[in-house]
BASE-693602 format. One record per residue (C-alpha): residue in one letter; chain; x, y, z. Coordinates in steps of 0.02 Angstrom, whole numbers, m for minus. Layout:
N
A_A_X_Y_Z
...
***
This chain:
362
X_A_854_2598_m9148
X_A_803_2510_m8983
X_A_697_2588_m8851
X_A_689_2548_m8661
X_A_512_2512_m8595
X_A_505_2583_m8436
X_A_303_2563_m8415
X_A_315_2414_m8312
X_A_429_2493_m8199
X_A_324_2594_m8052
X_A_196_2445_m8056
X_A_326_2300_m8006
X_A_370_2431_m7862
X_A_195_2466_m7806
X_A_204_2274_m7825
X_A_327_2247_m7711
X_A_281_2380_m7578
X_A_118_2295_m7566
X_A_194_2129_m7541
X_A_302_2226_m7403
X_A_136_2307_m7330
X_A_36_2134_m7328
X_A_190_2062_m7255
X_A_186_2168_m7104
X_A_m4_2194_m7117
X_A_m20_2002_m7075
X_A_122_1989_m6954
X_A_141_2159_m6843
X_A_273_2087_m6741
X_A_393_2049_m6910
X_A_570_2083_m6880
X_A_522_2206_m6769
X_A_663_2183_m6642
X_A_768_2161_m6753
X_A_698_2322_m6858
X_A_720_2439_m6671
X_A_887_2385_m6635
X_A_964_2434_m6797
X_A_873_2607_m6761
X_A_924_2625_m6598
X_A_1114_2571_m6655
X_A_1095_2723_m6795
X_A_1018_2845_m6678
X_A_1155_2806_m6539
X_A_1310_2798_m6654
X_A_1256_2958_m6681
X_A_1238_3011_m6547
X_A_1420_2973_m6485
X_A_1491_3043_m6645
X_A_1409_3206_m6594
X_A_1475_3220_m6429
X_A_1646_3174_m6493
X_A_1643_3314_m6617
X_A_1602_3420_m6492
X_A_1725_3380_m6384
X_A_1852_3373_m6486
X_A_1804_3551_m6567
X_A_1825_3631_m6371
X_A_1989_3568_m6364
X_A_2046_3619_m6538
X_A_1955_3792_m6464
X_A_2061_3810_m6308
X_A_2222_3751_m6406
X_A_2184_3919_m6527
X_A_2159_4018_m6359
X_A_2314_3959_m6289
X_A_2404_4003_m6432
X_A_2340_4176_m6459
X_A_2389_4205_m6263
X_A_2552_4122_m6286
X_A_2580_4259_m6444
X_A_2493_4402_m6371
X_A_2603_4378_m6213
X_A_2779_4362_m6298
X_A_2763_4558_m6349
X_A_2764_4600_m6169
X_A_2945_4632_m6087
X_A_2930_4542_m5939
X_A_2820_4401_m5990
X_A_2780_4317_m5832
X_A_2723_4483_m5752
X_A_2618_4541_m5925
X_A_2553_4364_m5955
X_A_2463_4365_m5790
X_A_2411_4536_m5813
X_A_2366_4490_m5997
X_A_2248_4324_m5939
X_A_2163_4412_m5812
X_A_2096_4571_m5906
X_A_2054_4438_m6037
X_A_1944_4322_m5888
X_A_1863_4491_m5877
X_A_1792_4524_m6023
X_A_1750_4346_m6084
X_A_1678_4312_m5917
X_A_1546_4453_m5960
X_A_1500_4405_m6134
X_A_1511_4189_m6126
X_A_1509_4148_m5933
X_A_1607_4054_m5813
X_A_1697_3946_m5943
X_A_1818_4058_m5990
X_A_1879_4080_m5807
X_A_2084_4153_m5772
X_A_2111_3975_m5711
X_A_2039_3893_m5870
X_A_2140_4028_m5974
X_A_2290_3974_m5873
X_A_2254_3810_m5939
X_A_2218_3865_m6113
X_A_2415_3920_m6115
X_A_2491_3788_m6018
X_A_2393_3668_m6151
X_A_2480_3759_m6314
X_A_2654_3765_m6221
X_A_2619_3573_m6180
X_A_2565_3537_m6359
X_A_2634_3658_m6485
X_A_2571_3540_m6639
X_A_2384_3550_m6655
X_A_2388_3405_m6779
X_A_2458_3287_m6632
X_A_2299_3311_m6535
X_A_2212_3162_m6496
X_A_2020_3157_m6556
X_A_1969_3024_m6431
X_A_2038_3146_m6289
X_A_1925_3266_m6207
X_A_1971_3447_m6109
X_A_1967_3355_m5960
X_A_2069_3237_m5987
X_A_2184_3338_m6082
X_A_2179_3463_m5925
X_A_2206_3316_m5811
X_A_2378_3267_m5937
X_A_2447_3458_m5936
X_A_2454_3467_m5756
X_A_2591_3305_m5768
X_A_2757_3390_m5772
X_A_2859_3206_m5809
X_A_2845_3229_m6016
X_A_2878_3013_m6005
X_A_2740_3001_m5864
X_A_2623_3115_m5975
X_A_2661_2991_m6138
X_A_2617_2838_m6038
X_A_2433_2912_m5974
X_A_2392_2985_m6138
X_A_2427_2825_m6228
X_A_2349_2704_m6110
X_A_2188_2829_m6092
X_A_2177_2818_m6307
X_A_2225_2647_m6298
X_A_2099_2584_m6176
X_A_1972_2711_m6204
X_A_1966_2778_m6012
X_A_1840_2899_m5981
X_A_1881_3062_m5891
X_A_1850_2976_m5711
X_A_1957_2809_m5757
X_A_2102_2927_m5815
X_A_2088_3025_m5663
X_A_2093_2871_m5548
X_A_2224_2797_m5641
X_A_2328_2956_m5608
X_A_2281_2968_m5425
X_A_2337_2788_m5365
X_A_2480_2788_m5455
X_A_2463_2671_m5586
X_A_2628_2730_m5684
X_A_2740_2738_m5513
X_A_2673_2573_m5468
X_A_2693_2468_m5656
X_A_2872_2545_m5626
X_A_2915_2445_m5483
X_A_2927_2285_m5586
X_A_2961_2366_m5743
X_A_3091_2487_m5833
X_A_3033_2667_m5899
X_A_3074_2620_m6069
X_A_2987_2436_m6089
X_A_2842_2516_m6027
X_A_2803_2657_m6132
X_A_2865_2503_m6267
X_A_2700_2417_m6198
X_A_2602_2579_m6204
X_A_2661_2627_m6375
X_A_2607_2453_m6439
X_A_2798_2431_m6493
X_A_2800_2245_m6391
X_A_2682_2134_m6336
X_A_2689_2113_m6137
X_A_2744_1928_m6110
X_A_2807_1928_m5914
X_A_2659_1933_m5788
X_A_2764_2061_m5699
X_A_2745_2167_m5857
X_A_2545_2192_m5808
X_A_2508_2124_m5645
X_A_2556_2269_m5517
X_A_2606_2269_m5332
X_A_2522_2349_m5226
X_A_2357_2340_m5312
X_A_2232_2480_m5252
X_A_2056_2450_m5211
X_A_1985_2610_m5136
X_A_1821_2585_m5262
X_A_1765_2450_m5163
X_A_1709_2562_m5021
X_A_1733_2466_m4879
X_A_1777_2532_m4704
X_A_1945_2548_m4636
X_A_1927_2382_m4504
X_A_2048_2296_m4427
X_A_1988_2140_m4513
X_A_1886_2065_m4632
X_A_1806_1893_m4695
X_A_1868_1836_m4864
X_A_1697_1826_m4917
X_A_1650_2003_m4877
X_A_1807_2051_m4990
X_A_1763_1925_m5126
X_A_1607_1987_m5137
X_A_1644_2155_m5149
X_A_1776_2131_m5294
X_A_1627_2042_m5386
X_A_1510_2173_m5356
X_A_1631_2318_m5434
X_A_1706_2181_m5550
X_A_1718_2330_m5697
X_A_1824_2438_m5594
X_A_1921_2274_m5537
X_A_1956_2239_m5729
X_A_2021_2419_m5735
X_A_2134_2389_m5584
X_A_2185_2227_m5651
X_A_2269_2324_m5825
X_A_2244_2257_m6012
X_A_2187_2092_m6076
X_A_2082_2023_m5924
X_A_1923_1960_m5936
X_A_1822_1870_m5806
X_A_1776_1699_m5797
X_A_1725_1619_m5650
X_A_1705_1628_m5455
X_A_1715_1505_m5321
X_A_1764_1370_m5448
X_A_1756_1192_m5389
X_A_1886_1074_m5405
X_A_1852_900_m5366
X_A_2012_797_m5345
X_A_1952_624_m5294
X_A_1843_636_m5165
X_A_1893_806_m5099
X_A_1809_976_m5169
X_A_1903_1166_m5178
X_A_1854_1317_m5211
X_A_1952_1421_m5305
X_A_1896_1625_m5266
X_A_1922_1708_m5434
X_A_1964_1659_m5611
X_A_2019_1788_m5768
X_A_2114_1766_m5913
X_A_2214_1866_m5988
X_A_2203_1882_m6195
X_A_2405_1976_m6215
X_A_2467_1831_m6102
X_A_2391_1687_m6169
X_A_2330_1603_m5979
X_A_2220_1583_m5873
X_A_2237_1717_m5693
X_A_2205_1638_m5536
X_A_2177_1758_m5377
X_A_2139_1686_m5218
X_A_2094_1815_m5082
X_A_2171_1832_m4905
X_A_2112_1953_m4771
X_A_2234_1897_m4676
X_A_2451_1889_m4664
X_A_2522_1767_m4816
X_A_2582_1600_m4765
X_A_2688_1488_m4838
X_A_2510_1359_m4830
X_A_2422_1504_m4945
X_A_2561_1481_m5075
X_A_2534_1284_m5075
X_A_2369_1284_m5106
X_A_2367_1415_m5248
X_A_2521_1312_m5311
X_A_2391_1166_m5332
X_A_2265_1265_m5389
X_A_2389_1321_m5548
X_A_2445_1157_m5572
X_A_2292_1112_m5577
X_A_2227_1211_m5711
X_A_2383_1197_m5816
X_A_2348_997_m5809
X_A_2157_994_m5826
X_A_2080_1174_m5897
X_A_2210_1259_m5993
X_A_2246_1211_m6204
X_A_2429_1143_m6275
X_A_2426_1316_m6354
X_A_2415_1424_m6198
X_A_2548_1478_m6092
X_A_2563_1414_m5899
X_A_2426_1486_m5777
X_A_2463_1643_m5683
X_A_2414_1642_m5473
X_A_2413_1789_m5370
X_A_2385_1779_m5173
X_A_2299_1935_m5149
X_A_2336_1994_m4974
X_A_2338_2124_m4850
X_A_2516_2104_m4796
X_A_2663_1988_m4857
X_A_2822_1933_m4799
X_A_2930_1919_m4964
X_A_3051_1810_m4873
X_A_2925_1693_m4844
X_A_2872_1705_m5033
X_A_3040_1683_m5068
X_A_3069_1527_m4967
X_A_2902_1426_m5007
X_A_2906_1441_m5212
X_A_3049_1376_m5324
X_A_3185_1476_m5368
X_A_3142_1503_m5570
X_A_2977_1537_m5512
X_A_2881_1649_m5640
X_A_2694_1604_m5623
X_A_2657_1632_m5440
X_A_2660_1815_m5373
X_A_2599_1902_m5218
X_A_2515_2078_m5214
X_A_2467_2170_m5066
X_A_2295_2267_m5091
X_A_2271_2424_m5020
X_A_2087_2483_m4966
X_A_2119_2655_m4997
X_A_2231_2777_m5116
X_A_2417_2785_m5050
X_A_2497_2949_m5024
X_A_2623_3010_m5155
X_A_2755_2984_m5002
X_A_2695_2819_m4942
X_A_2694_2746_m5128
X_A_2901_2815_m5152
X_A_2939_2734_m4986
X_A_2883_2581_m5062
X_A_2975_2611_m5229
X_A_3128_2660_m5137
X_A_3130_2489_m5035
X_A_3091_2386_m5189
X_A_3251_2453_m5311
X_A_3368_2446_m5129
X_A_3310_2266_m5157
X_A_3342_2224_m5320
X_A_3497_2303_m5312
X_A_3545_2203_m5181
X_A_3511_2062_m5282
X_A_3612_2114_m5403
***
């Protein structure tokens, strides 16, 4: 027979825990950072989880709601008349017993959100009521698709999906893009390759704050895209990242500046943007065509594909575009910014002009 002496056992730990002890004991400040941030991470992780599970349990809640209203409501003979009738009585008596939260408008919701998403199991976890009120209220079933796919995608908070609704983003991507090829892009089904495919026209910087003026110094608008750079990313669409400002370029003895540099991980190149204030001319488009030869020359790797440049402006002639660049031009573009959010009318004006114009190309 052999027998396992475990005697030794609870001294080598005392042992060691001593060792630990006198470790610390003789240096206080011993992985301590290191010690806190791994806490922190734990304690914050979390943290997030909770809220998430939360979250995600009130919209499983009003999904349940929504359904029992939908049933409930299909007994009635004239359904739109008893469903009203139905949701309000309801308000009533919730109203009374768990407050404002269960309001005839949010029960409105509640069965708009079941009709709108019959399967509970196609729910999206990283979507929150909000957002998921903000998607029911889109009555395009392809427009709805694109938002809820870019929000989960991208991880958009309530506010970013919100602005991204309100200045258009989908109506505006569609300008240079098809319906299908985008949702392609927001399914993850293709990789976008064209900078057309990302880069949109008009871009819309009402989160910059600054007045309506009849002009402005390029510096003033510089430094207001660096000081809401975030936001500017999220304007920009996927893959940027920022890299420098007011670059220098020395060519002999002769120094530029160039305003703004990104890349862009999906496309594989660097993003020039060079700000004007000011009406395009055909000497703006020279000088960013330097800049991007530049940096296809000098900065960018065999690997990478050509630099992108954008003349951000406040009004462009596209004949003059047209004229200046190279007819199989496909890396510089022209985008008029807009200081403010356009009007659902204003923004299909502008969609309407563009297709009459690439029809008439065709």
């Amino acid at each position: 027979m052999y027998y396992l002496n475990f005697s030794n056992v609870s001294t080598s730990k005392e042992n060691v825990l001593k060792e630990d002890s006198t470790k610390y004991d003789a240096n206080p400040n011993y992985n301590n950072d290191n010690f806190f941030q791994d806490v922190r991470k734990i304690i914050e992780t979390a943290r997030k989880n909770a809220v998430r599970s939360i979250d995600f349990c009130r919209v499983q809640m009003y999904w349940q709601l929504g359904k029992r209203i939908v049933v409930e409501e299909q007994k009635g003979k004239e359904k739109a008349d008893y469903g009203t009738y139905l949701i309000k009585n309801l308000s009533r008596m919730l109203e009374t017993e768990y407050g404002s939260g269960f309001s005839y408008r949010q029960l409105a919701f509640c069965r708009q959100f079941y009709i709108e998403y019959p399967i509970v199991n196609a729910l999206r976890s990283q979507l929150n009521w909000f957002q998921y009120r903000l998607l029911i209220q889109i009555n395009d079933k392809d427009k709805r698709e694109y938002y809820e796919l870019e929000a989960v995608n991208n991880s958009w908070t309530g506010r970013e999906l919100e602005r991204q609704i309100n200045s258009m983003l989908y109506e505006r991507l569609l300008m240079s893009n098809d319906k299908k090829s985008l949702l392609k892009v927001a399914r993850k089904e293709i990789i976008p390759e064209k900078p057309e495919e990302i880069i949109k026209d008009p871009m819309v910087l009402e989160f910059l704050g600054l007045e309506r003026k009849a002009t402005y110094y390029e510096k003033d608008l510089e430094y207001a895209i660096i000081s809401h750079i975030a936001d500017f990313l999220l304007e920009l669409g996927k893959g940027f990242s920022f890299v420098a400002r007011q670059k220098r370029i020395l060519l002999e003895d002769d120094e530029y500046f160039v305003d703004l540099v990104f890349y862009n991980r999906l496309l594989r190149c660097f993003v020039i943007i060079e700000t004007k204030t000011d009406k395009l001319t055909h000497q703006d488009l020279g000088q960013l065509q330097m800049y991007v030869n530049y940096f296809d020359r000098c900065e960018k790797l065999p690997e990478e594909n050509s630099t992108i440049g954008i003349l951000l402006c406040s009004e462009k002639n596209d004949t003059v575009v047209k004229m200046t660049l190279p007819e199989d031009n496909k890396t510089i573009l022209a985008s008029e910014y807009k200081l403010y959010l356009p009007s659902e009318e204003q923004l299909s004006k502008q969609i309407s002009e563009i297709k009459r114009k690439l029809n008439h190309k065709r």
